[in-house]
Each structure stands twice: as C-alpha cells, then as structure tokens.
C-alpha positions, 0 to 999 in steps of 0.5 A, spaced: 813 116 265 808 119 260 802 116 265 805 119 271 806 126 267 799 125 265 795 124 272 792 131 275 795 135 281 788 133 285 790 127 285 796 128 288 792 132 293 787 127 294 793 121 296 797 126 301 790 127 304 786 121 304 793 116 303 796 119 309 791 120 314 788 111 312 796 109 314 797 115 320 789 117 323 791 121 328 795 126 322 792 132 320 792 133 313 794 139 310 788 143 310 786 141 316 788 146 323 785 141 329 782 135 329 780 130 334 778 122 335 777 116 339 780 110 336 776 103 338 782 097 338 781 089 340 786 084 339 786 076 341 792 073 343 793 067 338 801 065 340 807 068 341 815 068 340 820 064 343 826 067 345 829 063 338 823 067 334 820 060 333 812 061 333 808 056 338 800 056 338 797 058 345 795 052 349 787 050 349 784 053 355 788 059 356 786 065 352 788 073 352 784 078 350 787 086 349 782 093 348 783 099 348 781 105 347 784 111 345 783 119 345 787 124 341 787 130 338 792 135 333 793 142 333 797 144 327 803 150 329 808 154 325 805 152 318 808 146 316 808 143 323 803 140 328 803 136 336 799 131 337 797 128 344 794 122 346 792 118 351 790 111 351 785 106 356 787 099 356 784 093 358 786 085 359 782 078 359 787 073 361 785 066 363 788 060 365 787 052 368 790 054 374 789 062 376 782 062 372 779 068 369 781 075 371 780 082 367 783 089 369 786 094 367 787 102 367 790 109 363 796 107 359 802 109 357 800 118 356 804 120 349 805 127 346 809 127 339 810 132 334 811 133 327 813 137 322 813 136 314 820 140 311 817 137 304 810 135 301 809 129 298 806 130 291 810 138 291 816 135 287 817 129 282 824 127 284 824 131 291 819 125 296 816 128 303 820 128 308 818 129 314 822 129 322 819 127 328 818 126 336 814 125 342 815 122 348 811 117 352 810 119 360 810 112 364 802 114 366 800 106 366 801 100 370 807 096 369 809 089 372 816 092 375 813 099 378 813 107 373 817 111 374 812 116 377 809 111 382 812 117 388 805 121 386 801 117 388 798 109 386 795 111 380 802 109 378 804 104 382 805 097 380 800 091 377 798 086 382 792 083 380 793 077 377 796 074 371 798 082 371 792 084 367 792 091 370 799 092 367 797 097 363 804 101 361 811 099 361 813 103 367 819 109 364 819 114 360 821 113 351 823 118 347 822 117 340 825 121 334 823 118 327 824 119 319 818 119 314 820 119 307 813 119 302 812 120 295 805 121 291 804 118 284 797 120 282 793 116 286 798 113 289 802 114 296 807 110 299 810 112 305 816 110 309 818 110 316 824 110 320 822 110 329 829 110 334 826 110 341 830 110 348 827 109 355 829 110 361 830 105 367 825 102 372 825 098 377 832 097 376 831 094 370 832 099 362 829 096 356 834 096 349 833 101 344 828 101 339 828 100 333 821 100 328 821 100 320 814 101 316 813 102 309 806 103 307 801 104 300 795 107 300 790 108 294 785 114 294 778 114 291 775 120 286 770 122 293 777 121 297 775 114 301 782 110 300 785 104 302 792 102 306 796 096 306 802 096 311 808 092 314 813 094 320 817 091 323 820 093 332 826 090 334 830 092 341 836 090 344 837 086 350 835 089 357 839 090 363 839 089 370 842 094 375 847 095 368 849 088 367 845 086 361 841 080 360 842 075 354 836 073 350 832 079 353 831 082 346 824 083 343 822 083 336 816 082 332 811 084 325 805 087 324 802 087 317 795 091 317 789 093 312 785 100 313 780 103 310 779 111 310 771 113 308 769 120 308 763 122 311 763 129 310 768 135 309 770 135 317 768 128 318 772 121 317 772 113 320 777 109 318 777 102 320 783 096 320 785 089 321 792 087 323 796 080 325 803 079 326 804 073 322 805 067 326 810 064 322 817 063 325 823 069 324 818 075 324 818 076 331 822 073 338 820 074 346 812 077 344 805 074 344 802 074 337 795 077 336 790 078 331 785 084 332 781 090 329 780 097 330 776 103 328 777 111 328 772 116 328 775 124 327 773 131 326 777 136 325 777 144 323 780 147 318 
C-alpha cells in the first residue's frame, strides 16, 4: 500500500496514455483532439475449431493467408468523448490440391464507433475509469450469403471468386455497445471490456448475439514507450435460417496478443504486435485458428 502511495501522478498519466493507446491504437489519449493512422495486419491460418471445440492442424498442402490494411481516424467531441471511423482492405490467399491457389479480396466491413470516459483511470484510487461504448459496423464488404446493401450496387454483392477469397464481410449490419472498467497503478494499467454485438439478417440467415471479453495490462516506460499482453474471448450463439435456429452453428474462439507502443515524437507513435489463437482444445469452436502480426503508425493533434 504505501508503494502505491508513493509512485507519482506522471505516472499515472503516463499508464492512462501510452498503456491505453499499445491495447486500443486507434484511441485518443487524453491530450490529444484528433488523430490518424493506418494499421498494416497479416495472419496464416494454422488450424481451426470443430464444432466440439477440438483443435485439428490444417491439412499439408492447404494454406490460407489473411491481410488487411486499415485506415482511421478520431475526432475527440464533448470533452471526455470521441468518434471513431475505420475502414478496412482485406485480402485472402487460399490454396487447396483440388481448386489450386487463388487471391482476392476488397473493402471490409466500414465501422463507425463512439466513446466516452465517464471516469478516468488514475483520477481516483478506489473509483477505476469507466467508460461506455458504441459503434455499428456497415456491411460494405463481400460476404458468401450477399450484404444487406447489395440493392446499391456490385460493390456489395455477394463473393463468387473461388474458395470465396473475395469474401470480405459478413453481409449485415452489427451493432455493439460495450463496458470498459481501467485502473492505473504507477506504472501499471489494466483494463477490462465487456462488447455485446447484434446483427441484422442477410440472406435469410442472422448470425447470434455476440459476446467478447478482454482483459488486458500495460507497463509504461519513463520516455512513454509501454508494453501490453491481452487476452479475449468472442463467443456467439447459434445461427438462424428463416427463423428457425440452426444447432452446432455457434462460434467461439481466443485471441492472446503482445504489443508494443514506441514514441517517436510528441504527435507521432508506431505500435507493433503479435497475436494467436491458442491451438489447444476448448478455446475456440466453428473458427480457423491463425498466427499473425500487425503494425500501426499515427499522428494526431493535440
């Protein structure tokens, strides 16, 4: 206790600022009133999850490679609040013995997000941040069952290259509303996050409720580079098809990620991370299991 006491409100400032922006890139800190940023993102395939939630190697011969790149920005709004856009390329390689190899893909899933802090971490030593959140996701990719905006045109049709490597969405609108609790201790944050997301039907076809649980600690440096290890877990309900539900359909899976936040100047920062999904049994169901790496430059205004 008298440790905690005794370490210095800069720090505390340093773990809500750098801590928070190595587990969430795209957030403002809260200096800042605007950023933006492009994040680089590349995953391989290394298994999947059978509908039991028994992990099983992919098979020689049948690689899958996942990229994307991303474009952001913030705008910080009343205060203690801020909107968020982002608006994702994806891109997919696919290759099996019987269809060969083929690469495709597009514009993802476009989300707009908000977020207000109602408490900041470090403000009180009892009292942790708290913060409300929001965003929907606009079906502006591809998906394998057609989007919900296909009547405006092809661009949101359905995928229909092979092995559906242009599928670059999920074809319905999600909405998300989500709780954020966070607690500095020095140099210390640790976060936690509860995300509910709804999606509309398509095709026919709705997806299950949504639910994602992450918990997260960063350690900020004196110069405010910091370090992040996170964990989450996704887990939805089953499916339905013209409103009967569909049994086994429900999805699942982990993510543990490693980042890294390096400040290059007062208005400039690059994150880098690595992140799986555990191949072991249990943590995932109905979901290919991947093994990747991102990287994230931004600049903002204050």
């Amino acid at each position: 206790m008298l440790a905690l006491l005794g370490w210095s409100t800069r720090a505390h400032a340093q773990a809500c600022c750098a801590g928070g922006a190595a587990i969430t890139p795209g957030r403002l800190e809260p200096h800042e009133e605007a950023l933006v940023g492009v994040q680089l993102h590349a995953a391989s395939v290394t298994g999947s999850y059978d509908v039991n939630g028994a992990y099983h190697a992919s098979s020689p011969g049948t690689p899958e490679v996942d990229t994307e790149e991303d474009i952001f920005g913030a705008l910080r709004v009343l205060g203690r609040g801020q909107v968020a856009l982002l608006v994702p390329i994806d891109e997919t390689y696919r290759r099996t013995p019987a269809d060969g190899a083929h690469f495709g893909g597009g514009i993802g899933d476009v989300n707009l997000s908000g977020r207000y802090d109602f408490f900041l971490a470090g403000q009180s030593r009892t009292i942790p941040g708290i913060a409300a959140l929001a965003g929907i996701t606009f079906p502006t990719g591809k998906s394998l069952t057609g989007s919900a905006l296909a009547q405006f045109g092809p661009l949101f049709g359905s995928a229909t290259q092979p092995l559906a490597v242009d599928a670059t969405g999920i074809g319905a609108f999600q909405f998300n509303l989500a709780l954020a609790l966070e607690q500095t201790f020095g140099p210390w944050l640790v976060n936690t996050t509860a995300i509910v997301a709804k999606r509309t039907p398509a095709g026919g076809e709705t997806l299950g409720t949504q639910v994602t649980f992450l918990a997260a600690g960063a350690y900020t440096f004196p110069n405010d580079a910091a370090v992040a290890l996170s964990a989450s877990y996704a887990f939805e309900g089953d499916g339905t098809i013209g409103g009967a539900d569909v049994p086994g359909s429900g999805k699942s899976v982990t993510v543990v990620t490693a980042s890294g936040l390096w400040p290059l100047a007062d208005t400039w920062r690059l994150l880098g991370g690595v992140f799986a999904d555990p191949p072991i049994d249990g943590l995932g169901n109905n979901q290919p299991a991947q093994v990747g790496v991102t990287f994230t430059a931004i600049r903002s205004w204050m």
